[in-house]
N, C-alpha and C positions, 0 to 999 in steps of 0.2 A: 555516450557516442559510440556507434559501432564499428571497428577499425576493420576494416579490407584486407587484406595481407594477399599483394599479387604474386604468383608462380608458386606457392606452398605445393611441396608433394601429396596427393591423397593419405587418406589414415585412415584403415577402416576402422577405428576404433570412434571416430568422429561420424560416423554414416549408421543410421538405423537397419536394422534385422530387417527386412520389410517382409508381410507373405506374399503369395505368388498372387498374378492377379486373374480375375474373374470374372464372371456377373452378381456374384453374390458378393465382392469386395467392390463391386462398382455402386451397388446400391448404397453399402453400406456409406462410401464416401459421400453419395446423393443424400442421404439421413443427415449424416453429422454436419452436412454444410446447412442445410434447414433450420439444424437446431443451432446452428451458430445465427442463422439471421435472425431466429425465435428471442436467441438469447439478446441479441441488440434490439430488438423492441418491449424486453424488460417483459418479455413469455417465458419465463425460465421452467415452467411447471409442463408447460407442450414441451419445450425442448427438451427437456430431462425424458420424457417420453421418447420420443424419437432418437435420441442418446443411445437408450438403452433398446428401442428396436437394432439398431444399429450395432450394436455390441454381442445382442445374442443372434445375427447374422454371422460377422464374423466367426464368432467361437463358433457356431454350426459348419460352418465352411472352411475354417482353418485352423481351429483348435485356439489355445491361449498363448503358447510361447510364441510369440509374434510384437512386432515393438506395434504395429495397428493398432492391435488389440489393446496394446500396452495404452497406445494412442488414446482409443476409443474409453478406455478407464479413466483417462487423466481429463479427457471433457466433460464427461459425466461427473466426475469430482468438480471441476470448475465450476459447473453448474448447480451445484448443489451448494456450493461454497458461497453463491450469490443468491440465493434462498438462507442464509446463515445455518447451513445443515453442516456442522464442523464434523461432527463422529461422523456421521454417514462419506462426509468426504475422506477424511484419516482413513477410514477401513477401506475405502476404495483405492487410498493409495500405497495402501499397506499390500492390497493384492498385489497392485500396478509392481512396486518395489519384489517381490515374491517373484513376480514373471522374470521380471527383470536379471535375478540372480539365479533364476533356474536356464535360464538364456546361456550364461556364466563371461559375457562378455562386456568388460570393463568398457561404459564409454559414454561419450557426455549425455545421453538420453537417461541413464541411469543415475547420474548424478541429478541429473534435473530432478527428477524423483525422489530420490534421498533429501532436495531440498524440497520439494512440495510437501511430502511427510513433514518434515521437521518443522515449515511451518503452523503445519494442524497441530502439530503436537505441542508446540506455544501458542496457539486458539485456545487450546482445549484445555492449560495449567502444566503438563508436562514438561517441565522444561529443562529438564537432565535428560532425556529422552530428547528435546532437538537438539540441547547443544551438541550431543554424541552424534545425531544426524548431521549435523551443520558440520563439524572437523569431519563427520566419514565422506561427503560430499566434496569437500576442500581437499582431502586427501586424493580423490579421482585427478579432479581438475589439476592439481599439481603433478601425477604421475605423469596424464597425457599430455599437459601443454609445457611444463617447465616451469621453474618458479621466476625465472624472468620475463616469462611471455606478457604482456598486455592481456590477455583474456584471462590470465589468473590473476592478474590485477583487478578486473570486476570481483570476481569471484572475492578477491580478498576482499576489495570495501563494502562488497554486500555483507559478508560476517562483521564486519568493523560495526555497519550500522546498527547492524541485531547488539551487538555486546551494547554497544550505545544505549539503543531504546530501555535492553534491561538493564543497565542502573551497571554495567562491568565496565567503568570508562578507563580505567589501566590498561585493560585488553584493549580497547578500541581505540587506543591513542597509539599505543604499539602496531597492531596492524595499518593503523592510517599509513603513521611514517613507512611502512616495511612498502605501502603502495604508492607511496609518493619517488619514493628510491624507484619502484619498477616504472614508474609512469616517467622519472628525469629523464633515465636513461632508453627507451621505449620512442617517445612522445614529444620531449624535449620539456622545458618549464613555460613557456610561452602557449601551450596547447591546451582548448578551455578542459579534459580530463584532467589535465594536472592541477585546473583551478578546483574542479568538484573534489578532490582529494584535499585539497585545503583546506576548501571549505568545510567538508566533514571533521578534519582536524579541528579546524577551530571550535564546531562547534563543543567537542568534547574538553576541549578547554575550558571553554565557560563554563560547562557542567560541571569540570573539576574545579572550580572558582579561581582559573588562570587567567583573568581578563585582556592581562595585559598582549600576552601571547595571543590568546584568541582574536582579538582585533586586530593585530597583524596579520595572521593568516587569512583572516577575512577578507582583510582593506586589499591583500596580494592576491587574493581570487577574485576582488571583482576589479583591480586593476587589469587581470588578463583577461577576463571578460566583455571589459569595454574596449579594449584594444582589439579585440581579434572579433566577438561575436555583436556588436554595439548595444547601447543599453535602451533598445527595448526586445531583447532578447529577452527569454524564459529563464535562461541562466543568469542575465542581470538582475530581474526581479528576484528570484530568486536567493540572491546576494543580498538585497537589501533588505529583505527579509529576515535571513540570519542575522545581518547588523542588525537588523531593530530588536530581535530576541536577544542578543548581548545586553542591548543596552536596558530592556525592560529585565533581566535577570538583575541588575544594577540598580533596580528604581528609577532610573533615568528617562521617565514617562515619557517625556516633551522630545528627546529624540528619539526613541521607539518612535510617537507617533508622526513626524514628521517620514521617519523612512519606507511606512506601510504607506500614508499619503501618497507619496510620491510611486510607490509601486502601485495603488490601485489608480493613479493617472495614467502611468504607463501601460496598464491592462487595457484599461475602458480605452483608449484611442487607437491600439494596435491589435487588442482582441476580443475589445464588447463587455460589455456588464453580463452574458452568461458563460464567458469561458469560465470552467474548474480552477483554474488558478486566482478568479478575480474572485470568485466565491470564497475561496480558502483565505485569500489573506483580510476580506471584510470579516469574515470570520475571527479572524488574529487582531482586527481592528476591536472587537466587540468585548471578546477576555481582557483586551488589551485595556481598555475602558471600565474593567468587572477589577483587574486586579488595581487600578487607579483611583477606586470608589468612586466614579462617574457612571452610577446604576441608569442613570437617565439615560445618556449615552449608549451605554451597553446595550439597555431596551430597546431601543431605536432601530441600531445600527441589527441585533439580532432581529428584529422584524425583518426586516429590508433583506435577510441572510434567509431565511423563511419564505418570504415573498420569492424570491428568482429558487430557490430548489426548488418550491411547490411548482412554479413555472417548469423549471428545466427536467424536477425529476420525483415529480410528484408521485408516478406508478410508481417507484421505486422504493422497495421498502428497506432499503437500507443507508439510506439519504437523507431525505426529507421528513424524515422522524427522528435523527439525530440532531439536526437544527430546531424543531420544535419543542424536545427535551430541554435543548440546551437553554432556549428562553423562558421554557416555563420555569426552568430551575433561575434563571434573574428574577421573573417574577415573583417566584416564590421568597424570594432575598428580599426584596423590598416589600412585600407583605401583601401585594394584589393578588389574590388566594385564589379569588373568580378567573382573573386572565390565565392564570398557571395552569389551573385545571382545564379550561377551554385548547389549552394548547397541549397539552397531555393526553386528553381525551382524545385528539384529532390523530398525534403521533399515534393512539392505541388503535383506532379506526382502522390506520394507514397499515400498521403491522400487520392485524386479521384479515386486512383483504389479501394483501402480498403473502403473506407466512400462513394460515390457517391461525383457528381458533385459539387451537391447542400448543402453539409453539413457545419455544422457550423467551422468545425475543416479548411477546405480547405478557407473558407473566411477571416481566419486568417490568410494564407498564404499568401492569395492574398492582404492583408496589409501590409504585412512585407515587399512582393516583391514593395509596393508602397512606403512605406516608406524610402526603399533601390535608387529605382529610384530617388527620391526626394531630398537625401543627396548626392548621385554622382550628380545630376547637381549644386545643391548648391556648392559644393566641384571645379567643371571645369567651373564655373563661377568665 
């Protein structure tokens, strides 16, 4: 949630470099909003063209130290990064970061940067290289906002989540509480921030097999959730979600699946069977059936998870091919070798059209289809 803060004195340390303007910075803005509409119609390969008309304008007309240009780096990274081109993005914002400190002026545009790197650099495996990104980033944000501000309170629970994801949940139960402190005092405990602060607490409870803990901070985030934002809010769903992954970290199948239930009722009546979020938790509905050995189930429910990305996001090739892996891989579990491959083959189609022949993502296909091969004759032997 993003917090206001009325009468603040200006900071130029919060305000971008910008270069002077022009007709040769007018165009360029005319480019990159093109290739922003290219990019929403899932054109990322024209956009990336016009990106980069648009970048060697600028630098013709205003050289590189400029946050624009800096600008104009960091969309062309975006875009490349939705094409799954990780190096080519890293290096782009390895420049982006290079302008940046040749600028020499500390300030949130540069940290933003410091965190886009550092996430390539955990795309890519590096990842002593973004944790050093992720503290030099956090270290900005603390200089210029104060270690009690709200907005370094995002900052903090965005590194809490990264330590999460990789497996460092000591770190990330530390930073939670350090952000739950800045959000009491900030926000008050009744304000739904202070409940997503819990909520990520708790869930690093569970991962640290603290149950009992974690269902408390749970059941107290979505207690302020329903009181303040009602529950068919994104943040209630949301809530009962993490409850239901406690309880399936627990074995406790039957209320797992009653809490996803209840959230994809609350989807489909308030925001339709293809909102993102009703896709995501059928999704969590279908592992959730895969780790319960309800393979029937799982199939099912993964077709139907298939069926609406092909709908919603079928150009898309970073979508709709990871739902079709995901059920070829059930199929492959229960031994329909024919349907696995039919849906394999399809995610590989989807890749070559979206990514070219040659990409990394389509060679990963073409291993799974080997490995697929490999187990059906092992299987009719």
């Amino acid at each position: 949630t993003e917090l206001k803060i009325a009468g603040e004195p200006p900071d130029d340390r919060l305000q971008p470099r910008l270069r002077p303007p022009g007709p040769a910075s007018e165009q360029a803005d005319e480019l990159e909003s093109r290739a922003r509409q290219l990019s929403m119609a899932s054109r990322e390969r024209e956009a990336i063209a016009l990106a980069q008309r648009a970048l060697d304008l600028q630098r013709e007309a205003h050289g590189r130290d400029n946050q624009d240009y800096v600008k104009g780096l960091d969309l062309l990274a975006s875009l490349n990064l939705a094409l799954g081109q990780h190096e080519k993005a890293r290096t782009l914002y390895e420049e982006s970061l290079q302008i940046g400190e040749t600028i020499g002026q500390e300030d949130v545009k540069l940290a933003e940067t410091i965190k886009s790197l550092a996430e390539q650099c955990d795309k890519t495996g590096q990842r002593a290289k973004a944790t050093e990104l992720y503290e030099r980033a956090l270290g900005i944000y603390r200089r210029l906002l104060g270690e009690t501000d709200f907005r370094y309170s995002i900052e903090l629970a965005q590194l809490a989540s990264r330590w999460r994801a990789i497996g460092n949940y000591e770190t990330a139960q530390s930073l939670f509480q350090t952000v739950l402190s800045i959000r009491r005092q900030t926000v008050s405990e009744s304000h739904p921030d202070y409940a997503d602060s819990l909520h990520g607490l708790g869930l690093v409870c569970a991962e640290r097999g603290n149950f009992a803990e974690a269902l408390s901070h749970l059941r107290q985030a979505q207690e302020i959730r329903e009181s303040v934002l009602g529950t068919s809010s994104r943040d209630f769903i949301l809530g009962l979600r993490g409850l239901s992954s406690l309880h399936l970290a627990q074995r406790d199948f039957s209320n797992a699946e009653d809490l996803l239930l209840r959230a994809l009722e609350i989807l489909k009546s308030s925001f339709g069977q293809s909102h993102p979020d009703y896709i995501d938790v059928l999704a969590e509905m279908r592992d959730l059936y895969f780790v319960a050995d309800r393979y029937a189930e799982a199939v099912s429910v993964g077709e139907k998870v298939c069926e609406i990305d092909r709908l919603e996001y079928g150009r898309v090739g970073t979508v709709y091919p990871v739902s079709l892996d995901r059920l070829g891989l059930l199929l492959e579990m229960v031994g329909q070798y024919a349907e696995a491959e039919t849906r394999y083959a399809e995610a590989l189609r989807v890749r070559q059209q979206f990514y070219g022949e040659r990409d990394v993502n389509c060679a990963k296909s073409f291993l799974r289809l080997g490995a697929l091969y490999r187990r059906s004759m092992q299987s009719n032997e």
